[in-house]
C-alpha positions in Angstrom: 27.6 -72.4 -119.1 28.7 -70.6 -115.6 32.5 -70.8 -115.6 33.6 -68.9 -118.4 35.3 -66.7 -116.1 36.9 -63.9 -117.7 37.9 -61.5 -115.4 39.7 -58.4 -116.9 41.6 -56.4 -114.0 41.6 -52.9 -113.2 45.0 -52.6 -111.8 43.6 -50.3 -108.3 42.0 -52.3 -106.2 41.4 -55.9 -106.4 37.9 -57.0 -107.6 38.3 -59.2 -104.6 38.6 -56.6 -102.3 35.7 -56.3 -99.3 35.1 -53.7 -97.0 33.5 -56.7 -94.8 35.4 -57.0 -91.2 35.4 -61.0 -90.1 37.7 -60.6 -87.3 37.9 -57.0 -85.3 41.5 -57.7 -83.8 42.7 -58.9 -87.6 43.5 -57.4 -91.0 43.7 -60.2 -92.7 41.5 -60.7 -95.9 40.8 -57.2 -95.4 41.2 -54.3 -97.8 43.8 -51.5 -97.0 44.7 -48.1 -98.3 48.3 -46.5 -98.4 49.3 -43.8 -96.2 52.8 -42.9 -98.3 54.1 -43.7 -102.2 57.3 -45.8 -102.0 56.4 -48.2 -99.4 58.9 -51.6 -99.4 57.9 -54.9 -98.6 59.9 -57.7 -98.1 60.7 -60.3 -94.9 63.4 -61.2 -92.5 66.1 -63.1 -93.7 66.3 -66.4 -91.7 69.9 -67.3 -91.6 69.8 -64.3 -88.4 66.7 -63.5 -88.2 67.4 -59.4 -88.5 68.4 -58.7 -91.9 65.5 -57.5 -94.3 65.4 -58.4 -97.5 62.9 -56.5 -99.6 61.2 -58.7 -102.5 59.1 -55.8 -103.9 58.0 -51.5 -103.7 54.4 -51.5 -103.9 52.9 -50.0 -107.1 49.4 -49.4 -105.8 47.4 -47.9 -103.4 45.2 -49.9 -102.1 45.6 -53.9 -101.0 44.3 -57.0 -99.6 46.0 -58.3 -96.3 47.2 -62.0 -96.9 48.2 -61.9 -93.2 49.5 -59.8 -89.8 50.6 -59.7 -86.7 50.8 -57.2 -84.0 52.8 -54.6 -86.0 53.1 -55.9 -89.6 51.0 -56.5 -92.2 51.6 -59.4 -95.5 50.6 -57.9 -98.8 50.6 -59.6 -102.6 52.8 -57.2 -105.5 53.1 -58.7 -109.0 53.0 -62.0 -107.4 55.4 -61.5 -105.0 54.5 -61.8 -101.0 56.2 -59.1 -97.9 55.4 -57.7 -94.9 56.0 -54.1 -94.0 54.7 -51.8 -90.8 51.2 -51.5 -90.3 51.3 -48.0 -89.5 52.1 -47.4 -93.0 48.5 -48.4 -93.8 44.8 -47.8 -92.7 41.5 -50.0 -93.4 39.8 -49.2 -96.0 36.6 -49.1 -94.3 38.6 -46.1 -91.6 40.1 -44.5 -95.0 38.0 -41.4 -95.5 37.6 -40.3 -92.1 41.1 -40.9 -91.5 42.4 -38.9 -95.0 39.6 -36.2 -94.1 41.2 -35.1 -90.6 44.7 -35.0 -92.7 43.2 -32.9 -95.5 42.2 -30.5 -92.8 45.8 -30.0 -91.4 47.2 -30.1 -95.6 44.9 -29.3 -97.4 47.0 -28.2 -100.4 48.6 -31.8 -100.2 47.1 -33.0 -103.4 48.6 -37.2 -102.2 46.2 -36.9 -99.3 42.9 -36.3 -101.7 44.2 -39.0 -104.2 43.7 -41.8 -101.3 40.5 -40.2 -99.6 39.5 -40.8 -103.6 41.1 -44.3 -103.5 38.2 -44.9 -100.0 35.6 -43.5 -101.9 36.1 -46.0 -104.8 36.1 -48.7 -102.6 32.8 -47.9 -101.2 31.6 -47.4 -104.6 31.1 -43.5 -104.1 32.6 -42.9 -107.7 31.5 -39.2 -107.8 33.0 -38.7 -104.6 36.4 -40.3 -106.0 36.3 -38.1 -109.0 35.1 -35.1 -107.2 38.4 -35.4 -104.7 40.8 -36.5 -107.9 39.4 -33.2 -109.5 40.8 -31.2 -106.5 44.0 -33.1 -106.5 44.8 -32.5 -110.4 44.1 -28.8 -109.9 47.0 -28.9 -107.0 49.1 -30.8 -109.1 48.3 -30.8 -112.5 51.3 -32.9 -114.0 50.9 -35.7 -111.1 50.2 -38.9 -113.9 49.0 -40.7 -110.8 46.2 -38.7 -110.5 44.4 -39.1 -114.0 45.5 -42.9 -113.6 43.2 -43.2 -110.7 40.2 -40.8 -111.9 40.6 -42.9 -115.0 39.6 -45.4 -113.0 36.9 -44.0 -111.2 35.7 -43.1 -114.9 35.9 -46.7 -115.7 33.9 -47.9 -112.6 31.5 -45.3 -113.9 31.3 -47.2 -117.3 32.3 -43.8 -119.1 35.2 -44.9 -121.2 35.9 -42.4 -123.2 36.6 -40.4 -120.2 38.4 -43.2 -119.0 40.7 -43.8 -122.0 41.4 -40.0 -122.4 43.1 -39.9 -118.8 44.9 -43.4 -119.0 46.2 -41.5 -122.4 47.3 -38.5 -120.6 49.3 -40.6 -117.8 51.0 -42.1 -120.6 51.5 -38.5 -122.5 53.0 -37.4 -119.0 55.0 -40.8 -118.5 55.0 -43.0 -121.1 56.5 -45.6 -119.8 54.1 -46.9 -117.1 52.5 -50.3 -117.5 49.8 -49.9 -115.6 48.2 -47.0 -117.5 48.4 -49.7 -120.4 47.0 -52.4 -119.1 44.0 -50.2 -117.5 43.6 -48.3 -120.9 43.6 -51.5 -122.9 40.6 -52.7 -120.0 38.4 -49.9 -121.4 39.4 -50.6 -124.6 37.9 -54.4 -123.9 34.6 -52.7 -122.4 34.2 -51.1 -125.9 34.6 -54.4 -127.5 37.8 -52.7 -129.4 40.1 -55.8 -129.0 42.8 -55.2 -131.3 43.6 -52.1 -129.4 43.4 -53.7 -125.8 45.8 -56.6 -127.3 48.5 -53.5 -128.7 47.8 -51.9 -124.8 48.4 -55.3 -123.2 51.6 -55.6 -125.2 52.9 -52.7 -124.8 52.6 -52.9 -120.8 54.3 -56.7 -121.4 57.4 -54.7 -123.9 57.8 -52.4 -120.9 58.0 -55.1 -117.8 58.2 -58.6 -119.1 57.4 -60.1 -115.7 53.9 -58.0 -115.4 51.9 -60.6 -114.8 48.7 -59.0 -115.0 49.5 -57.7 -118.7 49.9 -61.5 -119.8 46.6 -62.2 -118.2 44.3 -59.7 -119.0 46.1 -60.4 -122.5 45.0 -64.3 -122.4 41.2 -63.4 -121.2 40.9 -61.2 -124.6 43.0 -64.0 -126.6 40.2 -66.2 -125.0 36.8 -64.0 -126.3 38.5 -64.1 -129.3 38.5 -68.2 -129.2 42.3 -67.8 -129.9 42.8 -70.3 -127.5 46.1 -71.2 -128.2 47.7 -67.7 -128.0 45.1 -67.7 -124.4 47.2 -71.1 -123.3 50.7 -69.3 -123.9 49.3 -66.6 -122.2 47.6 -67.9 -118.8 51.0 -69.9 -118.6 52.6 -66.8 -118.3 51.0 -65.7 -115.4 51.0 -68.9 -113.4 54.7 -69.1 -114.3 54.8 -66.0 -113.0 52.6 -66.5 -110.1 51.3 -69.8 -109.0 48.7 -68.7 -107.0 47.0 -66.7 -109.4 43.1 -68.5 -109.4 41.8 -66.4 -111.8 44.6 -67.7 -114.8 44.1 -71.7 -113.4 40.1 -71.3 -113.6 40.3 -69.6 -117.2 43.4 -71.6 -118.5 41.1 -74.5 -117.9 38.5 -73.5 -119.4 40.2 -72.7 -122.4 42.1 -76.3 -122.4 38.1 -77.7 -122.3 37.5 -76.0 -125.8 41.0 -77.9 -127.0 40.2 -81.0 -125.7 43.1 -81.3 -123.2 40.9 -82.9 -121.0 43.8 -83.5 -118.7 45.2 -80.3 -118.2 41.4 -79.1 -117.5 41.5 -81.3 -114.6 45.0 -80.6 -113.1 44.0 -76.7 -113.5 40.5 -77.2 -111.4 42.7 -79.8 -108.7 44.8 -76.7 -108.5 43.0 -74.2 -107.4 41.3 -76.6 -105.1 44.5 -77.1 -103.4 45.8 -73.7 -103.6 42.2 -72.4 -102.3 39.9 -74.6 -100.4 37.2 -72.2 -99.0 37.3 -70.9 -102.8 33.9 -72.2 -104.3 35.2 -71.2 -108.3 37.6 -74.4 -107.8 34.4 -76.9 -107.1 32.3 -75.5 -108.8 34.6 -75.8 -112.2 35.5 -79.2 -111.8 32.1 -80.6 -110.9 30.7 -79.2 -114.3 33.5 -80.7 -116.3 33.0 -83.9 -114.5 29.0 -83.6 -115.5 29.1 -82.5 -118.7 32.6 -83.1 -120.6 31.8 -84.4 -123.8 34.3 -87.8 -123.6 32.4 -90.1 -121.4 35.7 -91.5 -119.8 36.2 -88.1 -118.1 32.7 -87.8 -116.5 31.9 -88.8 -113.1 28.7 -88.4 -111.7 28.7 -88.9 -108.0 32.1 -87.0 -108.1 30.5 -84.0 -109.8 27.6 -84.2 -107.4 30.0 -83.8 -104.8 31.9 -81.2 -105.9 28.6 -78.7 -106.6 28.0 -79.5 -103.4 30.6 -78.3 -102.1 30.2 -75.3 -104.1 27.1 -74.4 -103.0 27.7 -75.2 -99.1 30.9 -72.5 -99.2 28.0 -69.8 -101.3 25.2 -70.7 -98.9 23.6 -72.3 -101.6 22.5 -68.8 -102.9 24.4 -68.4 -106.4 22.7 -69.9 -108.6 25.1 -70.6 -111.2 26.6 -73.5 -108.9 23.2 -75.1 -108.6 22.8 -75.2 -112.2 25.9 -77.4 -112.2 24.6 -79.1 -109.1 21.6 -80.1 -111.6 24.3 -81.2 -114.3 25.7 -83.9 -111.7 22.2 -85.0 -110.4 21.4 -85.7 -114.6 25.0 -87.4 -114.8 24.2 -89.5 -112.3 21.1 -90.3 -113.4 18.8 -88.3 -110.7 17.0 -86.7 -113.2 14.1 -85.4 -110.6 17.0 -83.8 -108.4 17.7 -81.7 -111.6 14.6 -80.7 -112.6 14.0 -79.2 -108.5 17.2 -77.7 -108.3 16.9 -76.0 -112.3 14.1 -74.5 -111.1 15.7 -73.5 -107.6 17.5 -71.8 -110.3 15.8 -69.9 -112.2 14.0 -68.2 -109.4 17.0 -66.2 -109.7 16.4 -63.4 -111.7 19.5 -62.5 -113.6 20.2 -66.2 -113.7 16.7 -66.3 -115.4 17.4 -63.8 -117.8 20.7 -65.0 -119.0 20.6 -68.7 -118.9 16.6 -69.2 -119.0 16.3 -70.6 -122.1 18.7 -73.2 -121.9 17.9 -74.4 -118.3 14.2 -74.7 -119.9 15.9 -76.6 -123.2 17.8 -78.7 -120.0 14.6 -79.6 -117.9 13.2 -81.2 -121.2 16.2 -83.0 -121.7 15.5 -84.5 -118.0 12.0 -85.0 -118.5 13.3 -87.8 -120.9 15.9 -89.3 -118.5 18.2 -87.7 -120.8 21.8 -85.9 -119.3 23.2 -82.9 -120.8 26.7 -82.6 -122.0 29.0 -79.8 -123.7 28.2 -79.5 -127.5 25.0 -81.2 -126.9 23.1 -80.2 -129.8 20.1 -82.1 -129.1 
């Protein structure tokens, strides 16, 4: 099935981050990079329009714009949206050369080769990253910071031992940061060594309660562990937390499938629909449920037909994972020929192919008998 989203975060850089640039004059949806440590964001406080109120210090170093204007920028922290100066920032995709002509005039400034490391990562130049992080520990050897974010780099790399042993340093050095948790209890999940993510996850959540990320990447292992229920408490966490969070709608739902809260499966999808319209995940999740759910009062073919569409017009029709739910609907809605084309549309994909070949073959049988597919078929 191609929604079992479980998307375990690396508290750095958003996996949604892109170096792409849609609009040369704007920042928005684009990725940024920190020029200073302590940077405050916040918004004007309407009653007279001067006073700033500051909602959150960012934690990071490196963000996705949600919005600007001529001299701010609008940036996301723990669920909680400000603006602060732009001039406080740079692109990401202006971030090494920009750090390289500081590093020239400081070059014993160790901060400086910690965010030319933070570029690098984002253009997946790992060695780079770690190759600037080693510099920067040598000029600052007790700096947590710095093995947090080679930790990282380590992780990207897939090396995690490496990877635990620095988030185990930061937390020798400080052993009170939630992040270093949360990322150490990632590599622990890449190991397949859940207990000790879980004791990670809730250690971060013991240290900041309202860490929403903690809860979530806490309900994702809950979730591989089919412990749905302790996954439910969890994802409700973090939209409680924050609303907007996609990720925790998409995988909550998911979850409430496996429970047979039909219901909630649909108002989670609806959500991020309405939270995120250009978003193909939110389409693409309801249209499979409405193919395939295994009480007949929930499908709705033509419905699920045109929610995969949907899905595959905002993807170009190029992933192939929403076509195979596009060939769910057609089968739903009797169109059994429409399947069978766009299955095999499918599996000209290769990694498709090799992941889901076998069933999409066991699927196109199903067809050739005028026969649907549904969860739990075990035809």
């Amino acid at each position: 099935m191609n929604i079992r989203l479980i998307v375990l975060a690396l508290v750095f850089a958003s996996p949604a981050l892109s170096l792409a640039q849609q609009d040369p004059s704007s920042w928005a949806g684009q990725a940024i990079v920190l020029k200073e440590p302590g940077i405050r964001i916040g918004h004007t406080d309407p009653k007279d329009g001067e006073t700033q109120r500051y909602v959150a210090t960012l934690k990071l170093l490196t963000y996705r714009v949600e919005a600007d204007s001529d001299e701010f920028i609008k940036v996301r922290e723990n669920g909680l949206s400000g603006w602060f100066p732009k001039e406080k920032a740079v692109l990401a995709r202006d971030a090494v050369d920009y750090f390289t002509q500081t590093i020239q005039r400081s070059p014993e400034n160790a901060l400086l080769y910690q965010r030319r490391a933070c570029a690098w990562h984002l253009q997946g130049q790992f060695d780079l990253a770690i190759k600037d992080l080693d510099e920067a520990i040598r000029l600052s050897p007790k700096d947590h910071n710095l093995y947090h974010c080679r930790g990282i780099a380590y992780q990207a790399q897939k090396d995690y031992d490496r990877a635990i042993q620095d988030f185990t340093e930061v937390l020798r050095i400080e052993p009170k940061d939630p992040i270093a948790y949360v990322n150490r209890g990632v590599a622990h999940v890449a190991r397949k060594d859940y207990d000790r993510a879980i004791q990670d996850f809730t250690a971060s959540i013991r240290l900041d309660p309202k860490y929403a990320q903690a809860y979530y990447n806490r309900g994702t292992v809950h979730k591989l562990q089919q412990n749905y229920d302790e996954a439910i408490e969890d994802l409700s966490k973090v939209i409680r937390l924050d609303p907007n969070h996609l990720s925790a709608l998409l995988n909550r739902g998911w979850v409430c499938s496996q429970v047979k809260e039909y219901h909630r499966v649909i108002e989670d999808y609806t959500e991020v629909i309405t939270l995120a319209p250009q978003d193909a995940r939110g389409y693409n999740a309801l249209a499979w449920f409405r193919a395939t759910c295994p009480e007949q009062r929930f499908r709705d073919g033509a419905k699920a037909v045109e929610l995969a569409k949907k899905a595959c017009e905002l993807t170009d029709w190029k992933k192939a994972e929403y076509l195979d739910t596009l060939a769910a609907a057609y089968a739903e809605q009797g169109e059994f020929q429409e399947a069978i084309t766009v299955l095999k549309r499918a599996l000209q994909d290769e990694e498709y192919s090799n992941t889901n070949g076998r069933l999409a073959m066991k699927r196109i049988r199903l067809h050739e008998i005028k026969e649907p597919y549904h969860e739990n078929d075990v035809r």
